[in-house]
N, C-alpha and C positions, 0 to 999 in steps of 0.2 A: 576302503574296507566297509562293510558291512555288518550288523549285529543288530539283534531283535532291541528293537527300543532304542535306537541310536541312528537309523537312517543309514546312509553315506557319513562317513566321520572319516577322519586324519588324527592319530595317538602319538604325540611325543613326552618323552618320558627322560628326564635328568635326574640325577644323585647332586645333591649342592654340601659341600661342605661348612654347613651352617646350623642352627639349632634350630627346631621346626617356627614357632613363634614370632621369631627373627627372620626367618626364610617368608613367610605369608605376609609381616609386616611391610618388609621392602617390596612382594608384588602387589601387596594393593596401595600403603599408604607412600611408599616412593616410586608411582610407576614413572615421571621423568624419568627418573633415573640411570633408567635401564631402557626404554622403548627405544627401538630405534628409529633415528632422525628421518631415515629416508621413508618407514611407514606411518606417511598420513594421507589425510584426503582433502583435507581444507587446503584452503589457499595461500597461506603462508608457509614457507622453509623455514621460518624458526616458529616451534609451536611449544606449548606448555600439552604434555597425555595427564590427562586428570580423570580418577578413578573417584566417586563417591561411595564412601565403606558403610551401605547400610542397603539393604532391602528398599528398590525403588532409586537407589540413585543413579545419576549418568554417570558414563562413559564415555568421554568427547575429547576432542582436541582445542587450545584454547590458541589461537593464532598471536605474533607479538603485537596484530593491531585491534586483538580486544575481539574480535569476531570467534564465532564456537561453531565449531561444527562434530556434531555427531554421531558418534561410532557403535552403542547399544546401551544398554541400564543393567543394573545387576537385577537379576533375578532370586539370587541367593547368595546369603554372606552370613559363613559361617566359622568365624575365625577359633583357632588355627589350622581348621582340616579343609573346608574347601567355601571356593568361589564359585557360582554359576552367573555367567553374563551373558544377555540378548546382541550377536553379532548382527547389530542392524545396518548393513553395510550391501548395495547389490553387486554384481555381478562386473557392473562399468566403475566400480568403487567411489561410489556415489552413495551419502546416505540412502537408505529405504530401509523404512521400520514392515514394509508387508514381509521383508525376508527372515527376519528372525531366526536364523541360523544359532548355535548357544555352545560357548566358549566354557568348560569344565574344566577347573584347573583344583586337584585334589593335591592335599601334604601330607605327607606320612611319615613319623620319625622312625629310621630306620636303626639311629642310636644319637644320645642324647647333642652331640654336633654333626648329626648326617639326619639331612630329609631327603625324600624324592618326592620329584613334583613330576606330577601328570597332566599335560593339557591333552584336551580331546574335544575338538571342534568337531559338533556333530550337525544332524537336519541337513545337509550339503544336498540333498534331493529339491529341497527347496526353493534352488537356485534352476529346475527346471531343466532345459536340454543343455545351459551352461554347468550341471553337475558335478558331470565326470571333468571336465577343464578346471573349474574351482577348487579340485579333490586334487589333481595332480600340482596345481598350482599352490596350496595350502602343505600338503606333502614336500615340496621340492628343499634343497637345503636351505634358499632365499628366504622362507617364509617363517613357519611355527618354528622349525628345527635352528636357525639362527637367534627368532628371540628369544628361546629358552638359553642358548648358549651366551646370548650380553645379558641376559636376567642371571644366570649362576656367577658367573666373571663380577661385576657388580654385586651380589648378594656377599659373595665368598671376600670381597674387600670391605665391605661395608663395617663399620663398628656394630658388632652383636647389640642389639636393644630388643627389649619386648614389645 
């Protein structure tokens, strides 16, 4: 897709049965939780996903031998309505911070234990003549549309906290 001010982007969109607060909490302060094992890029199979909850923090994978390798910084953290994060990741999913691709992930209470969360991975032009391959491959149900669905499965068990 395309839209002014949004480049190339992929939009998925979930309803979680959880209260908004509580829904935002587990995607940034329990991202373990919920990411899934098979998406990383460092070089360990068993990895800690570690999100820093502040304007300026990483975004990385922490390997079980101590080694970090990472995957962009937030740009924007505005709890409980949205996150904006620098997908610094190229095309051979290998770090590279020149690509800066940017990960929008918006909560909206749609009633007092129902949110919907909106990711929209936009800039996907940035990635060059590998674009349109990034955009189908970002799209497809392996990708965004899977981890939204072990983020709500997880959110939706999780003990409600603020």
């Amino acid at each position: 897709m395309k839209e002014e001010g949004q480049g190339i982007f992929v939009r998925k969109t979930t309803d979680v049965d959880a209260p908004l607060s509580h829904v935002f909490a587990v995607f940034t302060r329990d991202i373990d939780a919920w990411w899934p094992r098979a998406h990383h890029i460092g070089g360990c199979k068993t990895f800690e996903a570690i999100l820093e909850p502040r304007i300026g923090g990483r975004w990385y994978e922490r390997g079980d031998d101590g080694s970090e390798c990472p995957w962009g910084r937030v740009l924007a953290f505005d709890p409980p309505n949205r996150l904006l994060l620098a997908w610094d990741i190229g095309a051979d999913f290998r770090p590279d911070a020149s690509i800066g691709s940017e990960v929008e992930v918006t909560f909206v209470a749609l009633a007092p234990e129902r949110t919907r969360v909106t990711l929209t991975h936009r800039h996907l032009e940035r990635y060059g003549d590998k674009a349109e391959a990034m955009r189908a491959m970002f799209d497809s149900d392996n990708a965004w549309a899977q981890t939204l669905a072990g983020f709500k499965g997880v959110v939706e068990r999780a003990p409600t906290r603020a």
